[in-house]
N, C-alpha and C positions, 0 to 999 in steps of 0.2 A: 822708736824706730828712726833711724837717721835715712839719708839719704842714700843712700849705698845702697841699705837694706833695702828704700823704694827700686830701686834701679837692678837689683840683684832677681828681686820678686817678678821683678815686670820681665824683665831678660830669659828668667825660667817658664813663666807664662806662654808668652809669644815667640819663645824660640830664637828670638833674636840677637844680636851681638849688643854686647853690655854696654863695650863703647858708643853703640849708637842709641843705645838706650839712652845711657847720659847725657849726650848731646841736646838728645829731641827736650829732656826734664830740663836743660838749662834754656834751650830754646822757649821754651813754653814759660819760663818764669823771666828771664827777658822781656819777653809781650808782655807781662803781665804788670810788671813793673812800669816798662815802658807807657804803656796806654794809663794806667791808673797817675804819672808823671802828667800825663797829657789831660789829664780829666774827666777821662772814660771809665765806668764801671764796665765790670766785665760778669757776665750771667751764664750759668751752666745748668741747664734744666736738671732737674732730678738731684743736683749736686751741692751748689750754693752763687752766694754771689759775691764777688771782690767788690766791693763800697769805697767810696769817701764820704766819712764823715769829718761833718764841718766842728769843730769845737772855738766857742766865741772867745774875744779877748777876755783878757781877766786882771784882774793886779794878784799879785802871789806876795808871798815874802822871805826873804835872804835871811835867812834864820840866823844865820851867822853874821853877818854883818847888821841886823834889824834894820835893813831897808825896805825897801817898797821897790819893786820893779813888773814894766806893765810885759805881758803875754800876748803880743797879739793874734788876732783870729787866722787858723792854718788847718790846715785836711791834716787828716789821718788816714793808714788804713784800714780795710774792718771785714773782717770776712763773715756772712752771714749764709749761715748753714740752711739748707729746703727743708721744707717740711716731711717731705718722705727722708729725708736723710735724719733728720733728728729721731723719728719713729724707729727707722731699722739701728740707731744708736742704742734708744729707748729700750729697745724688745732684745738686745743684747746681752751676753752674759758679761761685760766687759766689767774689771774691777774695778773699783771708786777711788 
């Protein structure tokens, strides 16, 4: 499902105008970007949650050139799905 199609669904739903369907989907990921920039996890009852997780430094290596180069420690991000949301996944017919 792309983006369109979320915005197409939602627009059919609520009767609303797609363009401002779009808007509000870029708005909302803006914030989300935004704040998780800033260091804020963001929590959606029933839904899930946007995380940083922390991954520590490390030494890797330059396969190609057989170096050594260090990694150091940086956020990621991580979306961690509720427990009622992985259930109604769970009991779904959805294909594998």
């Amino acid at each position: 499902m792309t983006k369109a199609d979320v915005v197409n669904q939602i627009a059919e739903k609520t009767g609303a105008d797609k363009l401002m369907v779009q808007d509000t989907i870029e708005a909302f990921f803006k914030v989300v970007k935004n704040s998780m920039v800033n260091g804020e996890n963001i929590y959606f009852r029933g839904f899930g949650s946007f995380i940083l997780k922390k991954r520590a430094k490390k030494i890797a290596r330059n396969i190609t050139k057989n170096t050594a180069m260090v990694i150091d420690e940086h956020y990621i991000p991580k979306f961690k799905p509720s427990k009622t949301f992985v259930e109604k996944v769970k009991k779904s017919n959805a294909p594998a």
